[in-house]
C-alpha positions in Angstrom: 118.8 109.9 140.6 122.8 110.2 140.6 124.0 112.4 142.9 127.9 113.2 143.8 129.1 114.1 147.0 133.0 115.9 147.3 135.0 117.4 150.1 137.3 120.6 149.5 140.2 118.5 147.9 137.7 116.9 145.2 137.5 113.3 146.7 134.6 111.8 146.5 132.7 111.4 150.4 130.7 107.5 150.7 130.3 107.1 154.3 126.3 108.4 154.0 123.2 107.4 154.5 119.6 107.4 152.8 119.1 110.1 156.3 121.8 112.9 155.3 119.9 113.5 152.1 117.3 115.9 151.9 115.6 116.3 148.6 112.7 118.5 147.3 110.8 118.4 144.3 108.9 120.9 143.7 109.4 122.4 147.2 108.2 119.7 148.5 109.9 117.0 150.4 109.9 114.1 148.9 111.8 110.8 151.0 114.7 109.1 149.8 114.2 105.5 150.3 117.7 104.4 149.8 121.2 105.8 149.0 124.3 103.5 148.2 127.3 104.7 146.4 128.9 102.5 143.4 132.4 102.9 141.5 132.4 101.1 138.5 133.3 101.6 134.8 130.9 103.6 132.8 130.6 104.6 129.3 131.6 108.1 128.1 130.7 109.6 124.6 133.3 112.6 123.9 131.7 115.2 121.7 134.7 116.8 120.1 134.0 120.3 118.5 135.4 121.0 115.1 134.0 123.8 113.9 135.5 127.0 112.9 135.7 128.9 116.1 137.5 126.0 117.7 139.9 125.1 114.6 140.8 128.4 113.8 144.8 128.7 113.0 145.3 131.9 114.9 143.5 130.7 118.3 145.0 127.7 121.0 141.7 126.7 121.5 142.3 123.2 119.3 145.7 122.4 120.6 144.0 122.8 124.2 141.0 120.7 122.9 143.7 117.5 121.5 144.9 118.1 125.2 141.7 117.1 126.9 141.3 114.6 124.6 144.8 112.8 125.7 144.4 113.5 128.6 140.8 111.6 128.8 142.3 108.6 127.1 145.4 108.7 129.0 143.9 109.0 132.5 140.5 107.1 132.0 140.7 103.1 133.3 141.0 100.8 129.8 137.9 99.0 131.3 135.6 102.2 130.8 134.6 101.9 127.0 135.0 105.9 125.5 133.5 106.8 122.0 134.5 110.0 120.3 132.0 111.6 117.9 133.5 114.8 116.1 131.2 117.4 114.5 130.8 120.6 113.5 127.9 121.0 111.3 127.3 117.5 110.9 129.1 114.8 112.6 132.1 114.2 110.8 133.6 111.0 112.5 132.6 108.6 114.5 135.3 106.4 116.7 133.3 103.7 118.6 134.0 102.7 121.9 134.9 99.2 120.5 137.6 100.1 118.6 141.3 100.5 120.0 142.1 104.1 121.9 145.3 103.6 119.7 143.2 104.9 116.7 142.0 107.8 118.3 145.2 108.8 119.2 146.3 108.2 115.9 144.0 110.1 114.2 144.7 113.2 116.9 148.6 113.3 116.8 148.9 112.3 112.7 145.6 112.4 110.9 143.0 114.7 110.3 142.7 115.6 114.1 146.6 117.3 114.4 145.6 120.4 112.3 142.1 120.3 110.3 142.2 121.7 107.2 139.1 123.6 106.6 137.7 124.1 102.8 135.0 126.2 104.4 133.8 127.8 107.2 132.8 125.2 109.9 129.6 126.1 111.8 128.4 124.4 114.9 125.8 121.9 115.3 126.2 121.4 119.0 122.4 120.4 120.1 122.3 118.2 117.4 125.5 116.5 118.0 124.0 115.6 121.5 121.2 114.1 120.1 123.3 111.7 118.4 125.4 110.7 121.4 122.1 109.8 123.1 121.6 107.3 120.3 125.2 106.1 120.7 124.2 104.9 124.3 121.0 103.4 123.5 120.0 101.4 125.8 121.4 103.6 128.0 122.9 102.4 130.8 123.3 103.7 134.8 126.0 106.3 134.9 126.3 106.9 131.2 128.1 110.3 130.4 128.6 112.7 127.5 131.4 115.0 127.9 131.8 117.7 125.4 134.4 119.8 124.4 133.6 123.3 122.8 132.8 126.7 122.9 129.7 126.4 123.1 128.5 127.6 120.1 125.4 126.4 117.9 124.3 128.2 114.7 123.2 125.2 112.7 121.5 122.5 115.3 118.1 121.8 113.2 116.9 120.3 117.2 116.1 122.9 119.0 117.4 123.4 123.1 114.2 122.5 124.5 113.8 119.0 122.4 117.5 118.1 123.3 117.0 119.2 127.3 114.0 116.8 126.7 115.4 114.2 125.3 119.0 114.3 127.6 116.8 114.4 131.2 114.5 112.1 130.3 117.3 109.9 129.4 118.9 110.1 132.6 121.9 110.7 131.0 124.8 113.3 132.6 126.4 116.3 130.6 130.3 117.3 131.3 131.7 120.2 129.2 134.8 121.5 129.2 134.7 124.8 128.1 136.7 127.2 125.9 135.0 130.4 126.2 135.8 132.2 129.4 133.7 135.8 129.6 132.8 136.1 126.0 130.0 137.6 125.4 128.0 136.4 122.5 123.9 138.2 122.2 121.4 137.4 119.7 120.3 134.0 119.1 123.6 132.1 119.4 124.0 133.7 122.8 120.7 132.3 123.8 121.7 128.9 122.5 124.9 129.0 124.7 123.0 130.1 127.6 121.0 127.1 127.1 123.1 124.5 126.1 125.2 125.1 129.5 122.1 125.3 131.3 121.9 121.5 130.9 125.3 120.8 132.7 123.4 121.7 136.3 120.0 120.6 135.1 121.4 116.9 134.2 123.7 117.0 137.1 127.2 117.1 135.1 129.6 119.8 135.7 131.5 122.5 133.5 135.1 122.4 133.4 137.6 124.7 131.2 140.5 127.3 131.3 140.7 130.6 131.9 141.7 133.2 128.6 145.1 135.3 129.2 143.7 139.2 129.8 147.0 141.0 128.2 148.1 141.7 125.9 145.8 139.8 123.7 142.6 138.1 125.4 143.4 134.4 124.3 143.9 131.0 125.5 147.6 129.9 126.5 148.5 126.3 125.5 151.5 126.3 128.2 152.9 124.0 131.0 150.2 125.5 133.3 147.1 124.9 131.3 148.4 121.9 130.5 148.6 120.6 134.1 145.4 122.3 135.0 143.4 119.9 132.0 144.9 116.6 133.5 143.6 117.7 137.2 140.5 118.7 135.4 140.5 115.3 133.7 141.4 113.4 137.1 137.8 115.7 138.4 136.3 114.4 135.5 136.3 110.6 135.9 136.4 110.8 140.1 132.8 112.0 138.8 131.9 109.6 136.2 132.9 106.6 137.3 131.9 106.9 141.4 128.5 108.3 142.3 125.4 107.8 144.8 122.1 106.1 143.9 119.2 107.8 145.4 116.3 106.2 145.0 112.9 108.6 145.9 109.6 108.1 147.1 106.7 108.5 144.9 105.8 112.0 144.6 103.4 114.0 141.9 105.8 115.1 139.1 104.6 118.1 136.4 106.4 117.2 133.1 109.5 119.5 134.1 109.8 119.7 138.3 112.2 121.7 139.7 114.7 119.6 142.4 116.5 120.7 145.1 119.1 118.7 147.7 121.1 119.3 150.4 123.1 117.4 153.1 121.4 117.2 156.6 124.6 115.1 158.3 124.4 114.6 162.2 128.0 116.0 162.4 128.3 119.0 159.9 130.6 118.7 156.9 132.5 121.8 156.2 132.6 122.8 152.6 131.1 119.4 151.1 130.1 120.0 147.3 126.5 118.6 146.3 126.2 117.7 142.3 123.0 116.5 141.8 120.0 116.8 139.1 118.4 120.3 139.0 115.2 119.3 136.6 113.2 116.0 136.8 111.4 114.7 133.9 108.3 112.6 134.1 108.2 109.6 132.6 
């Protein structure tokens, strides 16, 4: 299980041991037989959102969205291999990890990515384009990461939430989201879909990251000097997280297909204000 441990200025904390961690499963305790923290390059699969909603000409939402994307390529070691997979419907490109950043940031700054022309409405297969990340990193390796960058919309994911929450836990694989809806309120079935799909940044132990919409006159995103600095700290958040993590590895303990986990630090001297990002579903093998 990959757990990450932070003080109140976002650094991450590695002078533990296997006895400050207390973990339930179930709500029962289960021990933790060993803890050791690791920094190392690991491999991130950037789900880019292209659908209407995010491409629209009259919102900021895509120019905020190329943002994060620079700012991920920018920021991120060269030794930490990034794919970027754009969808909307279907996946539309594909930019593997072995090919040069340079042609990502090509593609953002002077080809289809620096103002998408849409022929039709776009609608959003975002379950979906999760499933396919997870194929990206198969095998999957320790610490790999999909970040995605959306609304968090789905209307036209054929995979349902409860097949890709299945599928992303069991492959022990994290979920970061930046996101670009801040207090919208969406009811029906998409809304459901939203409420799920962001239910699997806790459960997977990822985090969700975004900007907050302007309130007057107009409720809309700002693409300004602010949000702009706010993205790269986000970003700088976002691989302190990826790349550096604890290891915990448990006892043996009776696991229902979907078990409920809970953590938290039991230090001998008290650590004010330490943040605890960890796993909040297990899935049995």
């Amino acid at each position: 299980m990959l757990v990450n441990v932070h003080d109140a200025h976002g650094n991450a904390v590695r002078d533990l041991t296997k006895e400050d961690f207390r973990v339930s499963v179930n709500g029962k305790y289960v021990p933790v037989l060993d803890a050791r923290y690791s920094l190392a390059p690991r491999r991130i699969v950037v789900l880019l959102d292209m659908s209407g909603s995010m491409t629209d000409a009259s919102s900021r939402k895509w120019q905020i969205a190329q943002h994060a994307v620079d700012d991920l390529l920018t920021q991120t070691p060269r030794d930490v291999p990034i794919t970027l997979l754009t969808f909307a419907s279907t996946v539309l490109d594909v930019f593997a990890s072995s090919q040069s950043r340079t042609e990502i940031d090509h593609w953002l700054k002077e080809g289809p990515g620096q103002k998408p022309k849409l022929k039709s409405p776009r609608k959003t297969a975002l379950f979906d384009a999760v499933l396919q990340a997870l194929k990206l990193l198969n095998p999957v390796q320790p610490g790999d990461t999909i970040y995605a960058i959306t609304d968090g919309e789905d209307n036209a994911s054929e995979a349902s939430a409860k097949r890709t929450e299945a599928a992303l836990l069991q492959a022990d694989v994290r979920l970061f989201v930046f996101l670009l809806n801040d207090g919208e309120q969406v009811t029906g079935e998409v809304g459901e879909k939203r409420y799920s799909f962001l239910s699997l940044v806790d459960d997977s132990g990822g985090f969700l990251f975004g900007l907050k919409r302007r309130q007057t006159p107009f409720r809309d995103y700002v693409y300004d000097r602010t949000n702009m600095e706010r993205i790269t700290t986000e970003t700088s958040e976002l691989n302190i997280l990826v790349l550096g993590f604890w290891t915990l590895d448990l006892a043996p303990s009776d696991l229902s297909k979907k078990s409920k986990l809970t953590m938290e630090l039991v230090r001998r001297k008290p650590r004010e204000n330490l943040r605890l990002i960890y796993p909040r579903e297990l899935f049995a093998p």
